[in-house]
N, C-alpha and C positions, 0 to 999 in steps of 0.2 A: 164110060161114064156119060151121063146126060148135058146137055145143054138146052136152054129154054131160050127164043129172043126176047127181051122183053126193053119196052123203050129204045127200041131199036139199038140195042145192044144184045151179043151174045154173053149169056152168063150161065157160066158152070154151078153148076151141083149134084152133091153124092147121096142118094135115098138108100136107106135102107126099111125093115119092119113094121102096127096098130093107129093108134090117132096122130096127127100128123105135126112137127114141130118143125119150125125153120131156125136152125144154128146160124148167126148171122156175127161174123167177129169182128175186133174192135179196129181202131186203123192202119192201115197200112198188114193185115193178118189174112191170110186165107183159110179157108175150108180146114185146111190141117189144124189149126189152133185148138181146135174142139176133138183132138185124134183120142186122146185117153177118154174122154166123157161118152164119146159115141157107144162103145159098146154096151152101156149101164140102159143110156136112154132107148138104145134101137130093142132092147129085152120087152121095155113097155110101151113103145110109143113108132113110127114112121116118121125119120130123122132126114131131114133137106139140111144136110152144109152146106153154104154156098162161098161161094168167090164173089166178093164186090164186086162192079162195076172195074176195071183198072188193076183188078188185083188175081195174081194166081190166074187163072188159065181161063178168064172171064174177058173179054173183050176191051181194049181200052177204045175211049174216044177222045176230041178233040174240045170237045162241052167240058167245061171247070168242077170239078166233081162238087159235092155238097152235102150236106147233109140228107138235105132232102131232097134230091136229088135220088140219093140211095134208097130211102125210105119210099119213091116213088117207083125204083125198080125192082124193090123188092117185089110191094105189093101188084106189079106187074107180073113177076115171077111166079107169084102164086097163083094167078089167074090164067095164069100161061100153060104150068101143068098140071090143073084143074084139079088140087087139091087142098082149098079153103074151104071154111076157113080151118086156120092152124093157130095155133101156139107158138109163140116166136119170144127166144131167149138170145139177145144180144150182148156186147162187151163194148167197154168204151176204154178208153185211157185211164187208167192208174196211177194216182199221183204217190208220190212216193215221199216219205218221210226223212228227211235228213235227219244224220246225228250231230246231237249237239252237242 
């Protein structure tokens, strides 16, 4: 499986198949969190899961992660292995609804 450096970080991600998408998951998830969607999207499209910054097989560092910070190594990532631009579908936190 691939690694890219990007913002002098090593960060993992897994390509597969046509136009290009970056699977990017919410926090504290890896590359895996997108396992059952991947095969529907790599049928139409060139699927980049990655591993954050810190997370799953993507290099940690000693700099305070952030938001933008990530949104900084993504688009580094893209540039990295030189297939932008892309389509990028993220996840964030889920609030959850208590019962009352």
């Amino acid at each position: 499986m691939p690694f890219a450096e990007a913002n002098g970080a090593r960060l993992y991600y897994a390509e597969s198949g046509g136009e290009p998408i970056m699977l990017i998951p919410g926090l504290g998830l890896d590359h895996n969190y997108y396992r059952l969607a991947i095969p529907t999207f790599e049928r139409v499209m060139a699927v980049f899961a990655v591993d954050p910054r810190g997370i799953g097989q993507s290099s940690k560092s000693q700099r305070q992660y952030s938001v933008e910070s990530w949104a900084d190594d993504f688009a580094s990532l893209i540039r990295a292995i030189g297939k932008g631009p892309m389509h990028v579908l993220g996840t964030s936190l889920v609030p959850t609804i208590a019962d009352e």
